[in-house]
C-alpha positions, 0 to 999 in steps of 0.5 A, a space after each residue: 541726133 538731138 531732139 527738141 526734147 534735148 533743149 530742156 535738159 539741164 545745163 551746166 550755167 552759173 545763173 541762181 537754180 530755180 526752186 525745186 518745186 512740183 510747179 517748176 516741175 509740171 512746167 518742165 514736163 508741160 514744156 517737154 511735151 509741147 516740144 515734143 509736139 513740135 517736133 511731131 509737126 515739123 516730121 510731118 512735114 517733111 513726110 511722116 511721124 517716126 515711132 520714136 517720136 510718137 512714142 516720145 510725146 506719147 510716154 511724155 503725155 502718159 506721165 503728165 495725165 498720171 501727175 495730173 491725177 496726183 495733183 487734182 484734188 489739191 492743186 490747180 493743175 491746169 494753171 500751173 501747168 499754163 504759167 510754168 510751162 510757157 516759162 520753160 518753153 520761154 526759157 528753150 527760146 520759144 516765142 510767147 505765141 507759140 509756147 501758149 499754144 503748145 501749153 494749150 495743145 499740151 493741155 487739149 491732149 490732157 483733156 481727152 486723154 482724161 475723157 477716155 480713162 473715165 468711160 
């Protein structure tokens, strides 16, 4: 079964790569997690939220709070992880409205998961 997760995985095009870069990889991550969020809705939905989903977006959003701390002090990780998530959630076909609120949504967990670390 293929999840929303899926879509991001590295295809076999013969379109130019992307530079490697920490933003390029911020936005792959932010743009996972959103998916995985969207993902979480649509179970919801349809009557419940599977482990293996909650635990999905959970690991997801654990390793991008530990990549935030990584980055803070010298990057604008909320910036990157708008611009560059929205672009690769554009680039798993997802409409412009929905990818910015996935990104906020992305974001908004971030925020409360740093909230709870500190106190």
């Amino acid at each position: 079964m293929q999840t929303a997760v899926d879509t991001l995985a590295p295809s076999r095009s013969t379109a130019p790569v992307q530079a490697n870069t920490i933003e390029n990889y911020v936005g792959r991550r932010v743009a996972a997690a959103g998916l995985a969020i969207a993902e979480a809705l649509v179970e919801r939905q349809d009557g419940g939220l599977t482990p293996a989903t909650r635990a999905r977006g959970g690991d997801l959003l654990a390793a991008l709070h530990g990549l935030r701390l990584f980055m803070l002090a010298d990057w604008d990780f909320d910036a990157i992880a708008r611009q560059h998530g929205a672009v690769a959630l554009r680039a798993a076909d997802v409409s412009p409205t929905t990818a910015a609120i996935l990104v906020d949504e992305v974001l908004i967990l971030l925020h409360k998961i740093a909230r709870t670390a500190a106190n």
